[in-house]
N, C-alpha and C positions, 0 to 999 in steps of 0.2 A: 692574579686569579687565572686558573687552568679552566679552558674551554676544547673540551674534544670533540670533533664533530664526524660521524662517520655516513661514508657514504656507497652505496651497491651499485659497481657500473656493468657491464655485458661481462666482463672480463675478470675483474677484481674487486677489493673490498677497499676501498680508502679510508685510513684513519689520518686525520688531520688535527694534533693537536695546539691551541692557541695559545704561546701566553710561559712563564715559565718553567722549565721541567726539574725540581729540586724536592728537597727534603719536605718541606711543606704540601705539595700537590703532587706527587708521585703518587700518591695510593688509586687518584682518580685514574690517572694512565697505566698504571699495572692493572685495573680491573678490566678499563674497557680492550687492552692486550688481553687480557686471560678471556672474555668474550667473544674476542675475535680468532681465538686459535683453532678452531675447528676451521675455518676457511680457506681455500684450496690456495685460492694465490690474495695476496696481504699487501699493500703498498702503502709505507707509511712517509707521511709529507712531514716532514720537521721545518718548514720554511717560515712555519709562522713561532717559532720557539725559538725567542733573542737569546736564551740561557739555557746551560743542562750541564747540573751540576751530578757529581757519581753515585747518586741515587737516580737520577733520569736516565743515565748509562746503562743501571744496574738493571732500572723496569725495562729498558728495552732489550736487553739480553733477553733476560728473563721472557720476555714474551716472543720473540724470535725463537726461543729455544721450545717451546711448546709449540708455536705453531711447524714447526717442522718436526716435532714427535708426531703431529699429526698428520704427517706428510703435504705441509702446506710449502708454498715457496712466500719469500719475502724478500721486499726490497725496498730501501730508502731513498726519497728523494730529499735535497735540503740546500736553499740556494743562500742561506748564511755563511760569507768565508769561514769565519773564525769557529759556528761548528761542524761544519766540514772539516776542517783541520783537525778538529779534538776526533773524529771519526775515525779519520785517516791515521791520525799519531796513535790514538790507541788499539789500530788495529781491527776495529771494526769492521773495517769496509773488506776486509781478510775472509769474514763471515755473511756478507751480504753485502749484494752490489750498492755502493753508495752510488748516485749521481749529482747534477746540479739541474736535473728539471724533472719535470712531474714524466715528459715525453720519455724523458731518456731511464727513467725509473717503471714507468712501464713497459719499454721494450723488453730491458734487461728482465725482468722479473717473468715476461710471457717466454721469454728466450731461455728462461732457466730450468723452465718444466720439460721434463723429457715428451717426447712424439707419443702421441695416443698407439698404438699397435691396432694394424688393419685388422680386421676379420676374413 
């Protein structure tokens, strides 16, 4: 069972899903992704997700790729070797800063937004 829980801090939107991300439970995280694409900056925690088979891959493109039509920034944090690896090998982390902590997935992601312009 897929448990998504999201959270609103000063800075960011955290989405933290629980539990496995496959064929069977992707619908829940491609929605709550499609709800959060309007959101200026997005950090999603994949730490708690032992699995993510290429429908979980798929909803996370997929919702990465709308929140930055909507000029959002995203970044992933995920302190699982084995998917971190799958991140890294399939090139993902090519499209958004993979990290190995919640810290280092928030810097990058505040780091990634261009300077407000003075007036």
């Amino acid at each position: 069972m897929l448990e998504i829980h999201v959270e609103e801090t000063d800075t960011y939107t955290l989405c933290r899903p629980s539990g496995e991300l496959d064929a069977y439970t992707v619908g829940a995280f491609r929605e709550s992704l499609s709800k959060l694409a309007g959101h200026s900056h997005l950090l999603i925690d994949l730490s708690e997700v032992p699995f993510m088979d290429s429908a979980g891959l798929g909803a996370l493109i997929g919702g990465i790729r709308r929140a930055r039509e909507a000029d959002g920034a995203v970044a992933v944090a995920c302190t699982r070797p084995a998917l971190t690896r799958l991140l890294h090998t399939t090139g993902f982390d090519r499209i958004v800063p993979v990290t190995e902590s919640l810290e280092e997935a928030e810097e990058a992601l505040l780091e990634g937004q261009p300077a407000e312009s003075e007036s």
